[in-house]
BAVEX-755280 format. One line per 3 residues: number of its first residue (from 1); their letters; for each residue x, y, z of N, C-alpha, C. Coordinates in steps of 0.1 Angstrom, whole numbers, always signed. Example, Ala and Ser with C-alpha at 12.3 -4.5 7.8 and 13.67 -1.06 7.14 Angstrom:
BEGIN
1 = as = +132:-57:+78:+123:-45:+78:+132:-33:+78; +128:-22:+71:+137:-11:+71:+129:+0:+79 $
//
This chain:
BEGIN
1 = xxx = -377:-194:-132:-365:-199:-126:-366:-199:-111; -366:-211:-108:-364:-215:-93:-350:-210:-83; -349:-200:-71:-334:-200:-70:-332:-201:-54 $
4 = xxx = -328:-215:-47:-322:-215:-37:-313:-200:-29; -318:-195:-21:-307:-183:-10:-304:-191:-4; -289:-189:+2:-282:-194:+11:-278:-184:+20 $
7 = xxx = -278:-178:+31:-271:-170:+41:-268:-171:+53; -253:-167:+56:-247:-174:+66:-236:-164:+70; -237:-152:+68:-227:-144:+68:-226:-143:+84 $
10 = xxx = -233:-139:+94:-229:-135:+104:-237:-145:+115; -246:-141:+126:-252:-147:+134:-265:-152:+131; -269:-153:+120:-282:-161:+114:-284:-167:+97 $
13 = xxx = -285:-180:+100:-287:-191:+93:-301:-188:+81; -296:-187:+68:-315:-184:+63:-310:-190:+54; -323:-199:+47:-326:-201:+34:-336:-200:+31 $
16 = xxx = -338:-200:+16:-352:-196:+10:-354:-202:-4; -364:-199:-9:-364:-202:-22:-378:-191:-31; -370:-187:-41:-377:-178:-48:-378:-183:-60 $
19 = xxx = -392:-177:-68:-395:-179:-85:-395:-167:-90; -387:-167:-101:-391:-150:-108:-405:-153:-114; -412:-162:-114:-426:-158:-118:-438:-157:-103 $
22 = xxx = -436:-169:-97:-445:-168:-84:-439:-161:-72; -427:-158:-71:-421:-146:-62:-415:-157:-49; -414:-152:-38:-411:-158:-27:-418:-169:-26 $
25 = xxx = -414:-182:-24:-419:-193:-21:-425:-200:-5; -410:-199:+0:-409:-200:+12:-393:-200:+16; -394:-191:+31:-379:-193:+37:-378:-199:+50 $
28 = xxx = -363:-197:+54:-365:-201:+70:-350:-199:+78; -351:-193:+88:-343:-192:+93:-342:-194:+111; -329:-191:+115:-327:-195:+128:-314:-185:+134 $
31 = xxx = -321:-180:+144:-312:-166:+145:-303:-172:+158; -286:-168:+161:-277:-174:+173:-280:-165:+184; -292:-155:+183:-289:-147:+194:-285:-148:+206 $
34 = xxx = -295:-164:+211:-298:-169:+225:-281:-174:+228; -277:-180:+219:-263:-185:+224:-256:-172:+220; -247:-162:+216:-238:-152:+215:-244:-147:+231 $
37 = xxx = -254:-139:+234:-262:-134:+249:-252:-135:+255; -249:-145:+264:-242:-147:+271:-224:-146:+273; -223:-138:+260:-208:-134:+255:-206:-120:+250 $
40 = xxx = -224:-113:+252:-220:-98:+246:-218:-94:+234; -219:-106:+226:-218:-102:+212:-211:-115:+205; -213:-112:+189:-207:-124:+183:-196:-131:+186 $
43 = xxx = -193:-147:+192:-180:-149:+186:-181:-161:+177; -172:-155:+168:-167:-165:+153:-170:-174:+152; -164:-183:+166:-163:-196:+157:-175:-206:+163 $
46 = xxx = -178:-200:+173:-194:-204:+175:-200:-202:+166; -202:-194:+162:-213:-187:+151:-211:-199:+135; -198:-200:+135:-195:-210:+122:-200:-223:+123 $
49 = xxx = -197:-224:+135:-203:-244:+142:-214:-244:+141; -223:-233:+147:-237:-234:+147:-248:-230:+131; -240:-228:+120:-241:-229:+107:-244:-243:+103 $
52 = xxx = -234:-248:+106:-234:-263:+100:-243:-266:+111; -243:-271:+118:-255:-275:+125:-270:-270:+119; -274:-261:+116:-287:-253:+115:-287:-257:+100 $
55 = xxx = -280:-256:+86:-282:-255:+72:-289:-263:+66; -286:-278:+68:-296:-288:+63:-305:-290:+66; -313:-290:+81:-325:-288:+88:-336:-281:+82 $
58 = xxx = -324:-264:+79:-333:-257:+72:-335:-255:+60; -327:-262:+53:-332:-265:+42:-344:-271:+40; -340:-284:+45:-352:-296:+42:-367:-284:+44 $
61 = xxx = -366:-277:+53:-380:-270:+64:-381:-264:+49; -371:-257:+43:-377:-246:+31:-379:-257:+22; -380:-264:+17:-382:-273:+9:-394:-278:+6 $
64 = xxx = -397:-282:+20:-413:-291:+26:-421:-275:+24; -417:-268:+30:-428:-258:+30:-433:-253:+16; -422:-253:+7:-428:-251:-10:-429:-261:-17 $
67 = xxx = -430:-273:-8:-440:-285:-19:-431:-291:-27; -414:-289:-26:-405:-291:-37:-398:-301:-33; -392:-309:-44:-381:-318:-45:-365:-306:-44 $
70 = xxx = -354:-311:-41:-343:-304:-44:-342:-301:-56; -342:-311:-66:-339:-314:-76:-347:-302:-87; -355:-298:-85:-367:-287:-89:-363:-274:-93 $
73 = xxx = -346:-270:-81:-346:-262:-82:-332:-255:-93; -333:-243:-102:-328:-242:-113:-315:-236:-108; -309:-228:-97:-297:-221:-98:-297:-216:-81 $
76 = xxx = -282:-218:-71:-284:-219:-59:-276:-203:-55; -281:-197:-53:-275:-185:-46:-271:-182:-31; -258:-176:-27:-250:-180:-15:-243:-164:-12 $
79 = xxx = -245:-160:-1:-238:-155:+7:-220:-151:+5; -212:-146:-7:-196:-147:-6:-189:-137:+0; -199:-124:+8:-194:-119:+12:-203:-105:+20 $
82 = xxx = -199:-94:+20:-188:-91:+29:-194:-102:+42; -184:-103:+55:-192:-111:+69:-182:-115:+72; -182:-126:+86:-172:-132:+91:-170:-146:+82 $
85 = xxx = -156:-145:+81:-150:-158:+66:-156:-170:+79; -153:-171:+88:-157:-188:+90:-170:-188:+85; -183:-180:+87:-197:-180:+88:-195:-183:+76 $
88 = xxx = -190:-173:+61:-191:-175:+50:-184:-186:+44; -175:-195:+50:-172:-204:+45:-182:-217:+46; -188:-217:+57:-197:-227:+54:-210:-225:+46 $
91 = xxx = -214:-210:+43:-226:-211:+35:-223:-217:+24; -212:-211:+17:-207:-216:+6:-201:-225:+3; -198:-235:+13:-192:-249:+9:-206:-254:+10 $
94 = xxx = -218:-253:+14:-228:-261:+16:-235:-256:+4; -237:-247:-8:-241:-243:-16:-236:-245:-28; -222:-252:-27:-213:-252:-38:-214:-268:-38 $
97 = xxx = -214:-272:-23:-214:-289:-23:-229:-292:-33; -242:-287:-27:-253:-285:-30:-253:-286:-49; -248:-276:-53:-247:-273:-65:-237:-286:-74 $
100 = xxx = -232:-291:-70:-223:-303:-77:-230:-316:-76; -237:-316:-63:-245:-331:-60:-257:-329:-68; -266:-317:-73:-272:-313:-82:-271:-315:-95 $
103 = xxx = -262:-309:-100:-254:-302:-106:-261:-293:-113; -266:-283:-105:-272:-265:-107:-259:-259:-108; -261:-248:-115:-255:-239:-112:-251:-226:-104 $
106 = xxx = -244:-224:-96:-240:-214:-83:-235:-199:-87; -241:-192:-80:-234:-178:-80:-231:-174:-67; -222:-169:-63:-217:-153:-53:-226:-145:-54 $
109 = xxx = -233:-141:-44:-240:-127:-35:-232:-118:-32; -235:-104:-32:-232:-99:-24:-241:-97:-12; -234:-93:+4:-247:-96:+11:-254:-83:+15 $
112 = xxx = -248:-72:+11:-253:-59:+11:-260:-57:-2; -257:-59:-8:-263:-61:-22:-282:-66:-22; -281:-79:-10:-291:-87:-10:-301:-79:+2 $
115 = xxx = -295:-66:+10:-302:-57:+16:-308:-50:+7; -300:-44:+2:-307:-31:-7:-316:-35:-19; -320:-46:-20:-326:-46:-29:-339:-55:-22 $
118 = xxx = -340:-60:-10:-351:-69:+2:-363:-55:+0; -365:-43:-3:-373:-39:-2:-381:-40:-15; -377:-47:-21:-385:-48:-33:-393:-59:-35 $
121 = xxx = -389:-68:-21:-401:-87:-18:-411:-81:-9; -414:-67:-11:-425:-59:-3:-437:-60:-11; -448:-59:-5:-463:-59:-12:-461:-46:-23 $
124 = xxx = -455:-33:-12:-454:-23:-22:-437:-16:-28; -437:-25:-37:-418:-26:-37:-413:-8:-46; -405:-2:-43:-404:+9:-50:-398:+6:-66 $
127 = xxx = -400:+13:-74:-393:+18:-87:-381:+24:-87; -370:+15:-96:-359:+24:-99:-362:+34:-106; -349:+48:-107:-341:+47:-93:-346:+55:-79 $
130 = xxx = -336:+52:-72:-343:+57:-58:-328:+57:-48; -331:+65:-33:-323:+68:-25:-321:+59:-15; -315:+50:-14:-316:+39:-2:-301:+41:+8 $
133 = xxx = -306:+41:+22:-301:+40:+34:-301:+28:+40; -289:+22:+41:-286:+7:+45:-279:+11:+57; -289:+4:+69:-281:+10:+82:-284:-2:+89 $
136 = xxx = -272:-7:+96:-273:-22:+102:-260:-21:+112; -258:-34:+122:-243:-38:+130:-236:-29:+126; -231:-30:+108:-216:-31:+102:-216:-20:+94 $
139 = xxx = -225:-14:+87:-229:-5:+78:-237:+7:+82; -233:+16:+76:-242:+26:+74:-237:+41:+60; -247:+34:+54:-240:+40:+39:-251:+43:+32 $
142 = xxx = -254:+58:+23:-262:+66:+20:-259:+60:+1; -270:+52:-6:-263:+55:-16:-276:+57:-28; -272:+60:-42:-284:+60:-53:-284:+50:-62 $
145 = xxx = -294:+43:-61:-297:+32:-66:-304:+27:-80; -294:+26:-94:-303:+32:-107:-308:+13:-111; -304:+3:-104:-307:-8:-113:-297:-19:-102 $
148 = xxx = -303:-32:-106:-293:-41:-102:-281:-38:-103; -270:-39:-96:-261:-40:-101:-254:-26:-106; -261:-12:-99:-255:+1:-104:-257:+10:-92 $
151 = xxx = -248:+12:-88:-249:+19:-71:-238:+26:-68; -242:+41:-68:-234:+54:-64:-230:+54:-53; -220:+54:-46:-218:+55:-30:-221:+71:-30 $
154 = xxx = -230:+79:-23:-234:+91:-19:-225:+94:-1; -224:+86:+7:-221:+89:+19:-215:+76:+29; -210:+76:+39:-212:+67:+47:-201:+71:+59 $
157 = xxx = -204:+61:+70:-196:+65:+83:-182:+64:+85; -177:+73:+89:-158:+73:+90:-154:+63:+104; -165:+61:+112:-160:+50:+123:-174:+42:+127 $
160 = xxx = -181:+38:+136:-190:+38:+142:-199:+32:+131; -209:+21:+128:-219:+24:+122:-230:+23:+132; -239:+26:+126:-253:+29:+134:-257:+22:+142 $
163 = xxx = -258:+10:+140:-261:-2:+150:-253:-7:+158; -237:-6:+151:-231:-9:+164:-230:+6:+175; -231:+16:+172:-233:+29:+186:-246:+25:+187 $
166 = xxx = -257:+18:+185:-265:+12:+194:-263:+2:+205; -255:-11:+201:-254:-22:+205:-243:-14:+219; -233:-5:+216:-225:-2:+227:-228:+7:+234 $
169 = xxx = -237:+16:+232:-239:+25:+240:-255:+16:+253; -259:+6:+244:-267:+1:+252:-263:-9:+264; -248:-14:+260:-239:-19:+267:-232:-10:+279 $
172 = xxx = -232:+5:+277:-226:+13:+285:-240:+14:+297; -249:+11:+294:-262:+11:+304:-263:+3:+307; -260:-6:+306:-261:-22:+314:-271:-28:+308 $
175 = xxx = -273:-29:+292:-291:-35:+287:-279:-45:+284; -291:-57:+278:-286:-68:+276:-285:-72:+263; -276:-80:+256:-278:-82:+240:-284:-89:+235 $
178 = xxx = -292:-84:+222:-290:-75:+215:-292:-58:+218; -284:-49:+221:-285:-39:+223:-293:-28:+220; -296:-29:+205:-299:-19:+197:-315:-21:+199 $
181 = xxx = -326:-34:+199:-343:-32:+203:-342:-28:+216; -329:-34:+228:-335:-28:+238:-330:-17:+244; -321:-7:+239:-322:+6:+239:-335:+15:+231 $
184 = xxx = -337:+9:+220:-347:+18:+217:-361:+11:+224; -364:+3:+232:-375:+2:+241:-375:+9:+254; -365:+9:+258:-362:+20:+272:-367:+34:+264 $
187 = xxx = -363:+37:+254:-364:+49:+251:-378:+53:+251; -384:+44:+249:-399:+54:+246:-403:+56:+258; -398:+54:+272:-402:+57:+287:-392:+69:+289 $
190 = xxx = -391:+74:+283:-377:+81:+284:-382:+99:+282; -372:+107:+291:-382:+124:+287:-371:+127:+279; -376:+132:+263:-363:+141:+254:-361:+153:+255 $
193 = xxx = -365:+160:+267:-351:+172:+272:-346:+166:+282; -345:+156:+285:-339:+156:+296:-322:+152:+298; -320:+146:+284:-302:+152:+280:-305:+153:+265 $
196 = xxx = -299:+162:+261:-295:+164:+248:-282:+160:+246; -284:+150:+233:-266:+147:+232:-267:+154:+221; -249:+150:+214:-245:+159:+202:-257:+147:+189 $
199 = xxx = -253:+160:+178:-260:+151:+168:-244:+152:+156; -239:+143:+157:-226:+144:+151:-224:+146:+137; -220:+156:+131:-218:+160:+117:-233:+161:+110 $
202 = xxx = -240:+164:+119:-255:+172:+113:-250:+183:+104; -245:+191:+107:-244:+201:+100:-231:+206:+89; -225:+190:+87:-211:+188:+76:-214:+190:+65 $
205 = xxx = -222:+193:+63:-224:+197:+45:-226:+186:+35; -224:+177:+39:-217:+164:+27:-227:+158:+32; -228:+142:+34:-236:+129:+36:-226:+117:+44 $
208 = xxx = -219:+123:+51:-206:+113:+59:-216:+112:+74; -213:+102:+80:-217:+100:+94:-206:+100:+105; -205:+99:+115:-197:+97:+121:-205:+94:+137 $
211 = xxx = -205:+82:+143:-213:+77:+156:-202:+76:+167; -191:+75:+166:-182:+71:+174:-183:+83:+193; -184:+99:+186:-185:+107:+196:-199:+106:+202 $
214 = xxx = -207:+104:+195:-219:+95:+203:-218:+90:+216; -219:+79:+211:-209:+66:+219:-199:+73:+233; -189:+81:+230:-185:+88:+242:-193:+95:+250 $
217 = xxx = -202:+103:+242:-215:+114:+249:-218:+102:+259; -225:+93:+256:-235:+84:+262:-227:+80:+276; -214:+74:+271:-206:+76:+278:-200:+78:+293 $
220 = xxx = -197:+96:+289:-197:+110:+298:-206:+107:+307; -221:+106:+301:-235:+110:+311:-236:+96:+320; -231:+90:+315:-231:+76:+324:-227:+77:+333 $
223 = xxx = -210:+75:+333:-202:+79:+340:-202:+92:+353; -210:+105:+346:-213:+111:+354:-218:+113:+365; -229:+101:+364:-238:+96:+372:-237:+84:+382 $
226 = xxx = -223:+82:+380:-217:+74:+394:-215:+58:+383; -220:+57:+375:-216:+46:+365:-234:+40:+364; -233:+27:+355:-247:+24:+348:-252:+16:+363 $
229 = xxx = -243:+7:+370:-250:+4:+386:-255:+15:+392; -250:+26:+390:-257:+34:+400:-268:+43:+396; -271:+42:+377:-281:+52:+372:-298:+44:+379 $
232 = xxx = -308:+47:+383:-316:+51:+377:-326:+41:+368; -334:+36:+372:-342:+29:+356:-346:+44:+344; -352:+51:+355:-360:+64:+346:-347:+71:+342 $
235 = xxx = -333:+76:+345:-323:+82:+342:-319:+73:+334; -321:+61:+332:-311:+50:+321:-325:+53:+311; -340:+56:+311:-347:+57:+299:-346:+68:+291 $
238 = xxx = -341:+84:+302:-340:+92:+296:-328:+96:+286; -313:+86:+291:-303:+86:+282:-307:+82:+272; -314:+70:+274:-316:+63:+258:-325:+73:+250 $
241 = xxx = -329:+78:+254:-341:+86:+244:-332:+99:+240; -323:+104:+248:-313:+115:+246:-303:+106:+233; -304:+94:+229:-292:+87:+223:-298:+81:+208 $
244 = xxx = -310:+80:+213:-321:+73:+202:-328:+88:+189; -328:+99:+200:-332:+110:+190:-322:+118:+188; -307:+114:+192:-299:+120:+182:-291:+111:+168 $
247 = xxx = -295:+102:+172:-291:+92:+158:-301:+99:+147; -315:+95:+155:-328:+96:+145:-326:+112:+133; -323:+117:+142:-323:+129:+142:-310:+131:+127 $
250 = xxx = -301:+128:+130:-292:+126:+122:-291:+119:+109; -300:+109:+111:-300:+99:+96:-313:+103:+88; -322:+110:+97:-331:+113:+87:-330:+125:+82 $
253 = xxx = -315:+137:+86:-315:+148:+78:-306:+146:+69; -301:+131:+68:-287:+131:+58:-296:+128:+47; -308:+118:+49:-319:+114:+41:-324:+119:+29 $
256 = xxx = -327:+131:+42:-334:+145:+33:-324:+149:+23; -310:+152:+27:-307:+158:+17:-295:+150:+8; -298:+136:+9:-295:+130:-2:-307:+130:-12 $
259 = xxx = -318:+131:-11:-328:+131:-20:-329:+143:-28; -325:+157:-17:-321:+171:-26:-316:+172:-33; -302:+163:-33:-288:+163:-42:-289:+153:-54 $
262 = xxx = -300:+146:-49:-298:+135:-63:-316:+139:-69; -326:+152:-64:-335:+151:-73:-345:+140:-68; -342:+132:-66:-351:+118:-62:-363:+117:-52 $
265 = xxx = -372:+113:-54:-385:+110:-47:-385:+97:-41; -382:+90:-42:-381:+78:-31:-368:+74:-26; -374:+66:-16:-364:+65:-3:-364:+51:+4 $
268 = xxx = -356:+45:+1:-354:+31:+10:-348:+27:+16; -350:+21:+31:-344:+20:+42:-341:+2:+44; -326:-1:+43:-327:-16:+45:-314:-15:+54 $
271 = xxx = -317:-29:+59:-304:-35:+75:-314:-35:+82; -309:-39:+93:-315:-43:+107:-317:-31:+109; -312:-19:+110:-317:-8:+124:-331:-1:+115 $
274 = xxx = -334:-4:+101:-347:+1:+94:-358:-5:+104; -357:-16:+111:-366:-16:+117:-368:-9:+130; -363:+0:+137:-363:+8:+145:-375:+14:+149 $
277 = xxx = -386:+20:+154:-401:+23:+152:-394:+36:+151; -389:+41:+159:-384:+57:+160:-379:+65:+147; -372:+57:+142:-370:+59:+127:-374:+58:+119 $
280 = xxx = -386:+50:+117:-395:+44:+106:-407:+59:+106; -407:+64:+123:-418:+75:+126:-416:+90:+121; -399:+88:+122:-392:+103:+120:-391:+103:+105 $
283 = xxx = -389:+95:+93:-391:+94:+80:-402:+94:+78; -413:+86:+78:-429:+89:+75:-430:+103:+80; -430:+110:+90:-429:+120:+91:-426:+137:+79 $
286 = xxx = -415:+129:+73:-407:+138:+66:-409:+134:+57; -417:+126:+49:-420:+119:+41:-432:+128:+34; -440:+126:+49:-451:+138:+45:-455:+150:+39 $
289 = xxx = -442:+153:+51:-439:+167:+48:-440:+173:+41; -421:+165:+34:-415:+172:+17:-423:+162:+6; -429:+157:+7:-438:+154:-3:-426:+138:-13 $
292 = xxx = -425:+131:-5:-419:+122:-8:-421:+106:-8; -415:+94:-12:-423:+82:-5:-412:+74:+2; -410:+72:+15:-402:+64:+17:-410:+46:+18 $
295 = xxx = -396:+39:+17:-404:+21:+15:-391:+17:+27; -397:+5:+35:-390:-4:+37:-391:-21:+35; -384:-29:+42:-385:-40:+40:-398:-48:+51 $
298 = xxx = -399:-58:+44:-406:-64:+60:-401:-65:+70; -407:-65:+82:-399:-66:+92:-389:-78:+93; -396:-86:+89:-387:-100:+88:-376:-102:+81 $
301 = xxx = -377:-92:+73:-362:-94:+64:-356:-82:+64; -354:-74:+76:-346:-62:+78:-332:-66:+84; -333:-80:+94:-319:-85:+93:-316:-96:+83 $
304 = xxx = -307:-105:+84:-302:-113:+80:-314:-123:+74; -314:-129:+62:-318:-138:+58:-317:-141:+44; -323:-152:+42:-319:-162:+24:-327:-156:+18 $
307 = xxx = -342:-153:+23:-350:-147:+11:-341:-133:+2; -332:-127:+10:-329:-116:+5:-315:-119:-4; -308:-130:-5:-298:-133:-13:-306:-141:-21 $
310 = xxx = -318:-151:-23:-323:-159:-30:-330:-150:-43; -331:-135:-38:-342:-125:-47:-330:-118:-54; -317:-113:-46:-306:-106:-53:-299:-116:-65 $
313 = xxx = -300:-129:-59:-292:-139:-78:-302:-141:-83; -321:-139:-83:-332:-141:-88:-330:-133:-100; -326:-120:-96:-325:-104:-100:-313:-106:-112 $
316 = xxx = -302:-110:-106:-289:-111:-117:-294:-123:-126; -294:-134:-126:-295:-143:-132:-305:-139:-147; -319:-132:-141:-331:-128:-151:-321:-119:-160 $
319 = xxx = -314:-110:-152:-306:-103:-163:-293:-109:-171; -292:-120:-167:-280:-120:-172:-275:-139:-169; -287:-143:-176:-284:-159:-170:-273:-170:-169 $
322 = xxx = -265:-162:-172:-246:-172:-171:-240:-162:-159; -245:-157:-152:-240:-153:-143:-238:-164:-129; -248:-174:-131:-240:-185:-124:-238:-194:-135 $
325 = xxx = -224:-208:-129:-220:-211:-133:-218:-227:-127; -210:-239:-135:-211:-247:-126:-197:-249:-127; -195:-243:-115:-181:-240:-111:-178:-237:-93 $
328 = xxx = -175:-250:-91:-177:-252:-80:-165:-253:-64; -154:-247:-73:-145:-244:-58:-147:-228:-61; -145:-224:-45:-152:-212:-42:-137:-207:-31 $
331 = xxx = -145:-196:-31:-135:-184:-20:-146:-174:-16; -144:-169:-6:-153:-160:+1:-146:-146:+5; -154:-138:+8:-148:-120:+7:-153:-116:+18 $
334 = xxx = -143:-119:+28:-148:-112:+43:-150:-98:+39; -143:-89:+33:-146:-78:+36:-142:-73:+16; -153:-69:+16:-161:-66:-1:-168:-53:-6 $
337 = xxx = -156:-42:-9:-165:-32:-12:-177:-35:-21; -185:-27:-18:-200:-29:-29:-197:-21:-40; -184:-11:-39:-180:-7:-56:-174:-12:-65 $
340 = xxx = -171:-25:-61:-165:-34:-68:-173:-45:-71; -187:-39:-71:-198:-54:-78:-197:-48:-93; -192:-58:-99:-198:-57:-117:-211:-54:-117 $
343 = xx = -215:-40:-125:-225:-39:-133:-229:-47:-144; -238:-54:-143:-243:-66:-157:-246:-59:-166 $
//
């Protein structure tokens, strides 16, 4: 079975095409970073315009690159949620239009769904079940992972997710966006006594996060210092490295002892901030250690992209092949708990 990804949930455009027998075909994407830059962060309805602009281009590119006809392909998978509704309205009117002029049949993604399971289009993909850490912009949630479609929520953050107290506290320094590579690039010039911030709810017992007082710390020290015009290159490396090793520090002991509490030996790390080097070093590390295996994704597919919704309805469909349908007015789920995905 051949399956078109479509993804469009937030600032990057991906499609792909995957076989459950020959695996990833080919994908392609185009990230808005260069245009948002200049505004500090996402806005909407840019982001939706430049959707339609980018979808068919990239399609045709994933197309040509696997040697295919449209027509080839068996069932189209789309992006319905969680993300910004304009972004998600156009993936899925272009995948539903897609699917009628075809007439394939279409399913709903979830797009966290299509994270946590991107570590498995790895050379070395893990075995269910296992402990995966999805830390990105919007998320940061600790959960146990027994099968498609079967996911424990173990923890997650009461304000703040990980990546965005990256993107802002790198904004309180005056870096430029995207925040979160170039705070953690300042950081490695950076000396780690030279501020200690807090490591927030390290020591809560539970598996909850909380980034928000972060974010103030970083703040404080800024401010303290006459403001981010007046810090310092080497005082702005040493914040970040005071800001970078207490996140690190934090997510890899929730890690740890989510794996305690659920027994479990593997560990997977998906979203944008898994690609982090600092955190990929502080897990191998402890990996070592306690005698465990942590996996992640490729780098290329730790943010946004189709390959990773084209593998998550690859995944449903093998189980459960009426799971798409040809049924083609749609609705989209800006905001989509993942406890509310049907188990197949």
């Amino acid at each position: 079975m051949i399956v078109l990804g479509v993804e469009s949930s937030c600032d990057e455009t991906g499609l792909a095409l995957y076989d459950t027998e020959r695996g990833l075909l080919s994908h392609a994407l185009h990230s808005q970073v260069a245009m948002h830059e200049e505004y500090g962060g996402v806005v909407p309805e840019l982001a939706s315009r430049d959707h339609i602009r980018r979808a068919i281009p990239l399609l045709e590119q994933t197309l040509s690159k696997a040697g295919m006809a449209a027509q080839e392909i068996d069932a189209i998978a789309y992006t319905q949620g969680p993300g910004l509704a304009g972004a998600l309205l156009v993936g899925s009117a272009i995948a539903c239009s897609l699917g009628m002029a075809l007439d394939k049949p279409v399913l709903g993604v979830h797009h966290l769904e299509g994270h946590l399971l991107s570590p498995l289009l790895a050379s070395d993909p893990p075995e269910f079940p296992f402990v995966a850490l999805l830390v990105s912009g919007g998320h940061t949630q600790l959960m146990r992972v027994d099968g498609v479609g079967q996911y424990e929520m173990l923890g997650e953050t009461l304000d703040d997710a990980a990546g965005e107290a990256f993107d802002k506290s790198a904004k309180l320094l005056g870096l430029g966006y995207p925040g979160g590579p170039a705070i953690s690039r300042l950081a490695e010039f950076g000396d780690p006594a030279a501020y200690k911030l807090p490591r927030p709810m390290l020591h809560s017992k539970d598996l909850m996060f909380s980034f928000s007082g972060l974010k103030t710390a970083v703040l404080t020290v800024v401010n303290n210092n006459g403001g981010a015009a007046n810090v310092c290159e080497q005082d702005k490396a040493n914040i970040a490295r005071g800001f970078v090793d207490s996140i690190v520090d934090v997510l890899t002991a929730k890690c740890l002892s989510a794996l305690k509490q659920t027994g479990l030996k593997r560990l997977v790390i998906a979203g944008g901030v898994g690609a982090n080097a600092q955190l990929r070093a502080s897990l191998n590390a402890a990996a070592k250690k306690k005698h465990f295996k942590v996996f992640y994704p490729e780098l290329e597919f730790c943010t946004d992209n189709g390959a990773m919704i084209a593998f998550a309805g690859a995944m449903r469909l093998k189980i459960n092949p009426q799971a798409a349908q040809r049924e083609y007015g749609f609705n989209v789920r800006p905001r989509w708990p993942l406890d509310e995905l049907r188990v197949i």
